[in-house]
N, C-alpha and C positions, 0 to 999 in steps of 0.2 A: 411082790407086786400083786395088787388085786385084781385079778383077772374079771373077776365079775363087773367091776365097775368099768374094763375099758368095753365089757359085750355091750353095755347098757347105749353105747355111742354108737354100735356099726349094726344099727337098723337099718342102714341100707344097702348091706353087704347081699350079692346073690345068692348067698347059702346060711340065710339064716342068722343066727347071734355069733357066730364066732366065722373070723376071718380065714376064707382057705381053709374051711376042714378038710375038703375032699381033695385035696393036691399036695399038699404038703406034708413032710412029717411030724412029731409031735411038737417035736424040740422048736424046729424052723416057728411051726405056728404059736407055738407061746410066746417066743421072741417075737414074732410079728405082732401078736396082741398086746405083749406089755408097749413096745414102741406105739404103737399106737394110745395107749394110755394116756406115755408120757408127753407123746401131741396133742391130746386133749386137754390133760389138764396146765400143760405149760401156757397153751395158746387161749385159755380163758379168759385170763387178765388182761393180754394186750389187745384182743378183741373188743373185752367190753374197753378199755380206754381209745381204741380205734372209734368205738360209733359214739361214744360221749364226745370225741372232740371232730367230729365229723357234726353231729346234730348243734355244736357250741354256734360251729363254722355256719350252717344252713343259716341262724338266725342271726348271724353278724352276717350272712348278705340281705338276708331279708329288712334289718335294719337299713342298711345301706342302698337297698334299691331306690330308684325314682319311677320306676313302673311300678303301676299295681298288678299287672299280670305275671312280673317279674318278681315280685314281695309275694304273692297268692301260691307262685310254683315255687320259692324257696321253704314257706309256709307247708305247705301240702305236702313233699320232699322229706320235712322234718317230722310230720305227723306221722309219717309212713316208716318212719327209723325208729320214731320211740314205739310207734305198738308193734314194729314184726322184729325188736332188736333181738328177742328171745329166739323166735324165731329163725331169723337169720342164723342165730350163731349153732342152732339144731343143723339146721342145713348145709354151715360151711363144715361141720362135725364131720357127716353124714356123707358128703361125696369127698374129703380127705379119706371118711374108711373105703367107703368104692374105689379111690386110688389104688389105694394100698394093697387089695384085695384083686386088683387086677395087676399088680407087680408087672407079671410074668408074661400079662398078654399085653402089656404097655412096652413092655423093654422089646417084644418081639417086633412089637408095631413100628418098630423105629428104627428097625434095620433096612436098608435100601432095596428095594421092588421093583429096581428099573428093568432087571435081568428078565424077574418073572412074567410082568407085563409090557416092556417093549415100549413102554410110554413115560421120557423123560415128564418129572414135574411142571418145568417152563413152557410143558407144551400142551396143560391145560387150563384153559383160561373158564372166565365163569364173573358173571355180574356180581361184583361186593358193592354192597352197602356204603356210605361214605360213613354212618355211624359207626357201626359194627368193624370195621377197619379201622378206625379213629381208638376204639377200645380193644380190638384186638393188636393194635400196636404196643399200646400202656401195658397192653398182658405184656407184651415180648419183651418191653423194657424195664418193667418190672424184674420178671425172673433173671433177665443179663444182670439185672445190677444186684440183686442176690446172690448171684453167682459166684460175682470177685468180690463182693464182702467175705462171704462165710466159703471161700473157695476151699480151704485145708479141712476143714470141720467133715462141708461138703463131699470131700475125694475121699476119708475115711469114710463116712455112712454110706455113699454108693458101693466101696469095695464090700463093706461088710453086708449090706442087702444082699448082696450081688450073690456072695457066697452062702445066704442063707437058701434062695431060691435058683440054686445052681444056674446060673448067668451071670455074660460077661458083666464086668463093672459098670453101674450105672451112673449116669451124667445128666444134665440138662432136663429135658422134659421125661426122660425116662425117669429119674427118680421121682420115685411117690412123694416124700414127705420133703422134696426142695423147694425149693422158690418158685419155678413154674407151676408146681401141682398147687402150691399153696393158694399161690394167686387166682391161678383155675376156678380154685373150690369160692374163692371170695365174690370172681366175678358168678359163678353157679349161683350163689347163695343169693345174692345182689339184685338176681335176675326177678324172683317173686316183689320184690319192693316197687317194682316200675317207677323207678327213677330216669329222669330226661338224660339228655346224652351229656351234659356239662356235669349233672349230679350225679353220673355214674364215674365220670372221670375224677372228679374230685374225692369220690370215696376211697377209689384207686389210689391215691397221692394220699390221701391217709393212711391206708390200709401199708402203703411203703415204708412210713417214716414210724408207725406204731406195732406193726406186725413183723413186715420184713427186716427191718434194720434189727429186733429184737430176739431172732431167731437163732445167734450164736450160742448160749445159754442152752437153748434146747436140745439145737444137735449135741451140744456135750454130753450132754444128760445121756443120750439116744445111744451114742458113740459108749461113754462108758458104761452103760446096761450088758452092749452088746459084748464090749471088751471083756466083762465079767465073767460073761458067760462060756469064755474061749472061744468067740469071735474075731478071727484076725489078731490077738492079742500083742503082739511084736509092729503091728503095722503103725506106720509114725508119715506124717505128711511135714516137706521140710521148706518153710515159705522162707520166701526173699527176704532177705531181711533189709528194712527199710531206711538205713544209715550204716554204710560203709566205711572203715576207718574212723569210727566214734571218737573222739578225746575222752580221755578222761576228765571229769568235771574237776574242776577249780575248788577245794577245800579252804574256808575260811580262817585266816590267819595262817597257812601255810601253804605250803608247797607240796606236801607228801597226803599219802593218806592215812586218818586217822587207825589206827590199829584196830581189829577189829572189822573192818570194811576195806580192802584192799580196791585198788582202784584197776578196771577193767584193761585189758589190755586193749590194744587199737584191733579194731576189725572185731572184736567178738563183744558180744549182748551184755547190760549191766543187767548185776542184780539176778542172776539166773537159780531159778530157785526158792527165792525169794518177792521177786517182783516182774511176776510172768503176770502174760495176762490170759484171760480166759483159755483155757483149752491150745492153747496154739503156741506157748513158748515166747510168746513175743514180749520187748522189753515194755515195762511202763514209761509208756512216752513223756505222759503230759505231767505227771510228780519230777521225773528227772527233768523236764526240760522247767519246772517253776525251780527246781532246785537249784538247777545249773545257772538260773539265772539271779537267786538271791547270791550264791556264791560268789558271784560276775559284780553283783553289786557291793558284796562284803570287800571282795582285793579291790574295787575301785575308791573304796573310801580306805584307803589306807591308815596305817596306825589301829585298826581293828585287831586285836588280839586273840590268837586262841580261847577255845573254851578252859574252861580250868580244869586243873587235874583234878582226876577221880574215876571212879567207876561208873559207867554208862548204866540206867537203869533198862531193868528184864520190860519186856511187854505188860508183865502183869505189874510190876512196880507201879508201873506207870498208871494203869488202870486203875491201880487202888490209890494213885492220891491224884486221878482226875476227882474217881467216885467221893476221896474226903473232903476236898475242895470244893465241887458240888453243895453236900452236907452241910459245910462252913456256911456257904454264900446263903443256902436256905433260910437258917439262922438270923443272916444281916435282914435289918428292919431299916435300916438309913439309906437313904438315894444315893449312897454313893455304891450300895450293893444293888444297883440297876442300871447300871451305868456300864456302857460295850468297855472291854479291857484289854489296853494297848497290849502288843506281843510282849513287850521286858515286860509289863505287868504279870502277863500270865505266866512266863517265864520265872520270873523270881516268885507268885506264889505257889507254882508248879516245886520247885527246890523244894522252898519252904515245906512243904508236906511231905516229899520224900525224904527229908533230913528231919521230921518230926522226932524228937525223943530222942535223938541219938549225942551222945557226949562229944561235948565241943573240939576236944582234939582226935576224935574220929574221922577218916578216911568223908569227902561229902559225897554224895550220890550225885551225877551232874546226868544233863538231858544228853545221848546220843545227837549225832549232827543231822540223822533224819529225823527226830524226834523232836528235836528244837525245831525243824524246817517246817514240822507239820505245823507246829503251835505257830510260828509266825503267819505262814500261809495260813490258817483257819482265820486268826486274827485281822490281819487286815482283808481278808475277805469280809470281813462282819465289818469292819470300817466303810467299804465300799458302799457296804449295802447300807449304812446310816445315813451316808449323804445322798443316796440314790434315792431314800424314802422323805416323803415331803411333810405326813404328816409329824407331830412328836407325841410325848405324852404316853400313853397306851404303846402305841404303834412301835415306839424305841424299847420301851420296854418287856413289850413281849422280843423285840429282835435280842436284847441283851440277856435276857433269860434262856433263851434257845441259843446263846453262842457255846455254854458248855457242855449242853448235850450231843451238839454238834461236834465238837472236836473229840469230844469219846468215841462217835461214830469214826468219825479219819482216824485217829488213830487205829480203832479197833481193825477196819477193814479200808485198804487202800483204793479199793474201785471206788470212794468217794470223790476223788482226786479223779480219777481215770471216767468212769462213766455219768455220761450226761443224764441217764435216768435212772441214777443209782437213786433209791428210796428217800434216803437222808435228804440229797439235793432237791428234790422233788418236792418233800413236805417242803423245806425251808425256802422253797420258791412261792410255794403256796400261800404260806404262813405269812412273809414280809408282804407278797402282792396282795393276800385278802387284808393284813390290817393299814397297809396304804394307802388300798380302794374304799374299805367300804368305812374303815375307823375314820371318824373325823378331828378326833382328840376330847369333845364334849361327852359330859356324860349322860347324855341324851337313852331316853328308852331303847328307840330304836337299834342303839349301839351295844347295849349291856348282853341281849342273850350272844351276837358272835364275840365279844370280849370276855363274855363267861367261858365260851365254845373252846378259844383259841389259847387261852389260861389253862382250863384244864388238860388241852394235849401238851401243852408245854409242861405241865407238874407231872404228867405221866414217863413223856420223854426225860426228862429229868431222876424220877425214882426209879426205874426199870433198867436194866443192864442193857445199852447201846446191839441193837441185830436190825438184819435187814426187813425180820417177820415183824419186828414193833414198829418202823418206822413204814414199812406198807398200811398196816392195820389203821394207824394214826393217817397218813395221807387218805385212804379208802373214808377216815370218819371225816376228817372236816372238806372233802371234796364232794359227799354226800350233804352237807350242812350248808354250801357253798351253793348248790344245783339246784336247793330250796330257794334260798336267798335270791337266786338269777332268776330263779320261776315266779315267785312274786313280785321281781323288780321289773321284769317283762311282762307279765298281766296289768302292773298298773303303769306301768310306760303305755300299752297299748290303750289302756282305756281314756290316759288323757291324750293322746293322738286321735284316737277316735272323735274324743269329745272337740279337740282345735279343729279334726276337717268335719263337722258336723256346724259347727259356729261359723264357719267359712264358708259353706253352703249354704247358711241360713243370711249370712249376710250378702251374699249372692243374689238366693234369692229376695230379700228384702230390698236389694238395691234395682234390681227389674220390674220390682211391683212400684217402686218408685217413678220407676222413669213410665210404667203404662197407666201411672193416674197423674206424675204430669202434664201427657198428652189429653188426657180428657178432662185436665182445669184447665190449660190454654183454652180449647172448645166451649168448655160450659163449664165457669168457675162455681164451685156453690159457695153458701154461707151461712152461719148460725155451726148449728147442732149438726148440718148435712156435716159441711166442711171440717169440727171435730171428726166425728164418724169415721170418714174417709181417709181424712190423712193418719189417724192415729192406729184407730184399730181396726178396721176394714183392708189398710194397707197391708197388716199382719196376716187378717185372714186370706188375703189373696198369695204373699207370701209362703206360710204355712202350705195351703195349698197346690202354688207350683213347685216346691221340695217335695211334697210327698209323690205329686202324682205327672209332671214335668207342664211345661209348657202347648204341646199338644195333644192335652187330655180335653176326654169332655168332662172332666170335671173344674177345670180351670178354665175352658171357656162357658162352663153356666157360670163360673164366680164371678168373669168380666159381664156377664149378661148381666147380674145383677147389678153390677154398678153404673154399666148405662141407664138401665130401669131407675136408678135412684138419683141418677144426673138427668135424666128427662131425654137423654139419648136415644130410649127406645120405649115404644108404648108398654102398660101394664095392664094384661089383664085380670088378672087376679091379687088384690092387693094383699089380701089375707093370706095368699099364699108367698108372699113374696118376705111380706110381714115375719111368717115362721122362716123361712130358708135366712134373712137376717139375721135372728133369732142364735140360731142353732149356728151361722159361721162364727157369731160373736161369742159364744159357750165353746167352741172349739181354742181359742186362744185363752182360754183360762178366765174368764168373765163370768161373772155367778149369775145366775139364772134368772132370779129378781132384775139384778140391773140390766141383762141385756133383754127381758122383756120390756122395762122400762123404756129406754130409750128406742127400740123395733116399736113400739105404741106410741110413744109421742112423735116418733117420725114421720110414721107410716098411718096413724092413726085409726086403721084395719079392726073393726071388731069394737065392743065396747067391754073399757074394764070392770071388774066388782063396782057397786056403790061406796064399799068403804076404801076402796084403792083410791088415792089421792096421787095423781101423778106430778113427779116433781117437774119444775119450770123445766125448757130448754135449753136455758142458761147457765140452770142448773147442772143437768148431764153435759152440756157440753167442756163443761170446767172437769165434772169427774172425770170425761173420756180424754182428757187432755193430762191427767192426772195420771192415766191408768198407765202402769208398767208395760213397755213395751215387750214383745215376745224377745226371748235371749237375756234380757237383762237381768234378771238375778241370778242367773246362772255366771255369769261372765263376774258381775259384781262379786260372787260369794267367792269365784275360784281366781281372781284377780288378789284377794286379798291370802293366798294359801303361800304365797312368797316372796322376797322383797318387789316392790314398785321397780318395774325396769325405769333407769334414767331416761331421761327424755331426751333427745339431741338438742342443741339450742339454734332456736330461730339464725337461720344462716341467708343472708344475700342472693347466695347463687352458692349451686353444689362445689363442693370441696372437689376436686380431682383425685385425688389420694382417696378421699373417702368412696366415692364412685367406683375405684378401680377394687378396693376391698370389698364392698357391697355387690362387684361381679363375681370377685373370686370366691363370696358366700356364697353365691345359688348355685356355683358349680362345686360345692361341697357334697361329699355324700350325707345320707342319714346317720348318726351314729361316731360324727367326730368330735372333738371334746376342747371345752374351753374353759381357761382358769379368771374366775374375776376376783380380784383381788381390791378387797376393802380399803380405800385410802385414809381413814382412820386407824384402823387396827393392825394393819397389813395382812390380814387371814386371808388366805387363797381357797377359794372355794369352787372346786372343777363342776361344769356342769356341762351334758352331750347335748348336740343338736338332732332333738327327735324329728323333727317337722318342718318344715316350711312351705308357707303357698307359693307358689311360683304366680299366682296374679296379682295377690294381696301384699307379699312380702311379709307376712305373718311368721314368726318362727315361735315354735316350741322348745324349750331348757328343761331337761329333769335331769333331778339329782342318779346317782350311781344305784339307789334303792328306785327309779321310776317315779318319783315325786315330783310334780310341776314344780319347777321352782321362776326363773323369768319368763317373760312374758312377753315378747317384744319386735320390733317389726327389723327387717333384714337392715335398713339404712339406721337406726339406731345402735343394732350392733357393730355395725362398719365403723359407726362414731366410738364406740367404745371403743373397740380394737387400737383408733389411731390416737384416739387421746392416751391410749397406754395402761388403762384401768381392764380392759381384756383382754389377753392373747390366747392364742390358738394353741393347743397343744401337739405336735407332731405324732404322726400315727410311726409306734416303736416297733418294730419289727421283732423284737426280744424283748424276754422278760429282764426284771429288776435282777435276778443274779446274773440272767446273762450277759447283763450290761458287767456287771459289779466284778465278774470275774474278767470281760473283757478291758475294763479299767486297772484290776488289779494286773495283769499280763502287762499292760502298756508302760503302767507305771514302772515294773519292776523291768522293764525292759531298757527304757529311760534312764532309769538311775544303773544300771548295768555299762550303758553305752560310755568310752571313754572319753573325756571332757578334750577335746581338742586343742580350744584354745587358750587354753589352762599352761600357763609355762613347768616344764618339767619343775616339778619340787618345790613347787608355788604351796602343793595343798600341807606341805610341811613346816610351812615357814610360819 
């Protein structure tokens, strides 16, 4: 163990670089520093994935808020996570080693003091915070629920601290490196970010589900360092075991068990030995309960025959004609070597390569019954996930390509099956949701570098010997390539949300400058040149003007000043001056400087032009000002055309009731939920989110999964879509695509397991 690299961590230790020099003896302290090590560098990984899906979370609410001081503090929250993440994880280092380091004056602090001071607990009271209480709870319930997770793990590291630092056995908040100290140090760490009290809570619920849940693995680690070392080495913690009176599982086409695998007696653990799970002896649950349940489905379809005789292939057999099969597939150039391959597929060309070369009246190699159990289970797992994924093309084919690297993985190591964040699962979660999400099937630019990205982790996975270090490395790359992708699909989502509430202010304000030059043509209509003038671009610039600077500025009551001035509303004294301030509003809305002197002199007539300046008629500028682009409009125009035309609803009598009641259940939509429109020509379903909507205007913004405006279109034309059937609502999934696929896969093989009731006895033989 390199001790140098755990001092580099306990900067915050009272005595310097090394933990407890001055109390301990040599041995106790080196054991205390490598454990500390191994909490370092265990807890690296699940820290940084704790605040990358902690800052994912900040801006899926910040999407989804309807306040802007509620989006601003999600926004601000996040800024504050990605620049002190480094940070942070210094600090959560740094008061874990201060725990640690205080072992011995922690364990003492938690013996009872009622003796020595005469003053029960309950009987001092003290004003708490309703915040601070709120998170000092989540501390408390945090650490309980780490407790009885990793309670066996747990009861060994407390006895063996306990004995390193002569004291009783440690438990609960007395141990250093347990779930309360851990959580401790997170909320320590947490503390420099000044997060609000909701975003301190929610980092807490990440920091459970990515830290704490992930903490088994370490204690082992910790546990066997210390075992090594002739700490406690005999000591064994012996948990409940969680199914009494087991059956033995149902073996296909018989009744006994295959030779070779004896089948468990009642009451005691399958597979010991074998198919323990981490650190603690316990059976594999979730492989024997899929197992138990293909076998349930094998005697339920009756007439299913044993496997054939022959010899069960070794582990490695098997590995060397996954790897030559592999090899084979590389080879295939035809669509039909991209194509996912049913279990008897892989099945018979799994044989196929174990029986390579060998002479036709030789004994065959046939797959063991958990070895076939794997290859079916991987297999219709990759079924599942085919019909789960919507796009094809790309999208099926990287999934087809990744089903055999995949099942090297299971086979090779069975926590594929057993852990939810085993590496393999992980990538392959990633891999089907990023090319569902963001592949669309064309071969559009935009698509080529992540379909280059996601190509070559799959040729890697594929050429490389199946471990849990290649398939971290591989997740770590394209979850990095993924964080780009979201970072620019969020910068230009924002800037065409910007750009819709900016165009909705602008039509805001254009529709109040409307209504206050209205009221002063009722009073004093003008005509000719005035009347262009006024209604066209003078409207703009009064416009223009209450956006930037509001309605009770003085600068939007000199603008209305000058328009009574040029309605004859109010007298002028200065015309030449009034002449320039005309001038200069009409150059502020994008008017060239020739023209609007032109027109400020022929109106106002203030001043005399050059000799060789010819001014054009009245009639003339008033046809150009009538002509001239109003403010917003090429903007709208240019980015109007960046995606299809939203259909239009059709002139209707009187509102649809259906459609009303959909057009309510739109505005109480969040930011950020997702709709498929679906071409009724081609049938192509193309998802787009709802970034935006005015709640005065009814205005909604559509960007694609990359943040690209795509419709364009007001809340009651999407209601009309929705019910003519051309768009639906996508449901917000609480799981990902495998975890659906595996919850499919379970159901299914549960189904097909169930006895057919009303199936007459010996019907299905007839």
């Amino acid at each position: 163990m390199d001790v140098g690299h755990d001092r580099r961590h306990s900067s915050a230790s009272h005595h310097g670089g090394r933990i407890g020099s001055a109390r301990w003896p040599a041995r106790a302290q080196r054991l205390l520093e490598a454990s500390y090590g191994l909490c370092v560098e265990g807890l690296q990984e699940p820290l940084r994935r704790c605040l990358s899906e902690f800052e994912k979370q900040l801006f899926a609410l910040a999407e989804r808020a309807h306040q802007a001081a509620e989006q601003q503090d999600c926004f601000a929250s996040r800024q504050r996570v990605l620049q002190g993440r480094t940070t942070f994880a210094q600090r959560f280092m740094e008061h874990l080693g201060s725990t640690l380091n205080e072992v011995d004056s922690t364990s003492a602090s938690t013996r009872p003091t009622t003796a020595a001071t005469g003053v029960k607990p309950w009987q001092t009271l003290a004003l708490v915070d309703p915040g601070e209480q709120e998170v000092s709870m989540a501390l408390e319930q945090l650490g309980a629920r780490g407790e009885v997770r990793h309670g066996s793990v747990l009861y060994e590291l407390g006895h063996r601290l306990a004995v390193l630092i002569g004291a009783p056995p440690l438990e609960g908040q007395a141990l250093p490196l347990g779930p309360y100290a851990i959580a401790q140090a997170c909320h320590a760490a947490g503390a420099e970010l000044e997060l609000p009290l909701k975003h301190q809570l929610l980092l807490l619920q990440h920091f459970d589900q990515w830290v704490i849940q992930a903490l088994a693995p370490l204690y082992d680690i910790i546990n066997a360092h210390l075992q090594g070392d002739g700490i406690l080495p005999q000591l064994r913690s012996i948990p409940v075991p969680r199914h009494i009176g087991k059956r033995a599982r149902p073996l296909a086409g018989s009744g006994s068990a295959t030779a070779g695998e004896p089948a468990p007696a009642a009451g005691t653990t399958q597979g010991h030995g074998t198919a323990q799970g981490t650190g603690s002896g316990a059976p594999i649950e979730v492989l024997e309960s899929l197992r138990d349940l293909l076998a349930r489905q094998r005697a339920s379809q009756s007439g299913v025959s044993g496997q054939a005789v022959g010899r069960a292939a070794s582990e490695q057999e098997l590995a060397s004609a996954l790897g030559a099969l592999q090899l084979h597939l590389a080879q295939v150039t035809d669509q039909a070597g991209r194509e996912l391959r049913s279990a008897a597929r892989l099945r018979e060309e799994l044989l196929a390569q174990l029986n390579a070369g060998k002479p036709g009246d030789a004994p065959r190699t046939q797959l063991s019954d958990e070895q076939g159990d794997k290859v079916e289970l991987v297999a219709r797992l990759f079924e599942q996930l085919g019909q789960q994924m919507q796009q094809g093309g790309s999208a099926h084919h990287l999934l087809s390509d990744l089903q055999l690297p995949v099942l090297r993985m299971a086979v090779a190591d069975r926590g594929f099956f057993e852990k939810r964040e085993h590496p393999a699962r992980r990538l392959l979660d990633t891999v089907t949701a990023a090319a569902n999400d963001w592949l669309d099937g064309s071969d559009d630019e935009s698509n080529r570098p992540l379909a280059t990205k996601l190509e070559q982790l799959v040729s890697r996975a594929s050429q490389e010997p199946p471990s849990a270090g290649l398939y971290t490395t591989l997740l770590a790359d394209i979850e990095h390539h993924l964080a780009l992708l979201t970072r620019k699909a969020q910068a230009a989502e924002r800037r065409h949300v910007e750009a819709a509430q900016g165009r909705e202010r602008l039509d805001q304000a254009r529709h109040r400058a409307g209504e206050l030059m209205t009221e002063r043509f009722t009073q004093s209509p003008p005509r000719g040149l005035l009347r262009a003038l006024l209604d066209r671009a003078w409207s703009d610039v009064l416009a223009l003007t209450l956006l930037r600077h509001g309605e009770d500025s003085e600068a939007f009551r000199a603008q209305l000043a000058i328009t009574d001035q040029l309605l004859g509303r109010l007298p002028v004294d200065d015309r030449l001056q009034l002449q320039a301030e005309v001038e200069a509003g009409l150059q502020q809305i994008g008017m060239h400087v020739e023209e609007a002197v032109q027109v400020a002199q022929r109106l106002l007539g203030a001043g005399r032009p050059g000799p060789a300046v010819e001014l054009p008629s009245a009639t003339d500028l008033a046809l150009r000002l009538k002509q001239h682009q109003r403010l917003g409009e090429q903007q709208a125009s240019h980015e109007a055309g960046a995606g299809p035309a939203p259909a239009a609803a059709p002139a209707v009598a009187a509102p649809d009731p259906r459609e009303q009641r959909i057009e309510q259940h739109l505005r109480e939509l969040p930011f950020g939920s997702w709709f498929e429109f679906v071409d009724p020509d081609t049938g192509q379903i193309v998802r787009r989110k709802l970034a935006w909507h005015s709640p005065m205007s009814g205005r909604c913004l559509l960007v694609s999964r990359r943040g690209q405006r795509g419709e364009e279109m007001s809340l009651a034309q999407l209601a009309h879509e929705i019910a003519s059937g051309r768009v639906c609502e996508v449901p917000a999934q609480p799981e990902s695509l495998l975890d659906r696929a595996w919850r499919s896969l379970t159901g299914n093989l549960r189904q097909a397991a169930e006895p057919r009731r009303s199936t007459p006895p010996g019907a299905a033989h007839r």
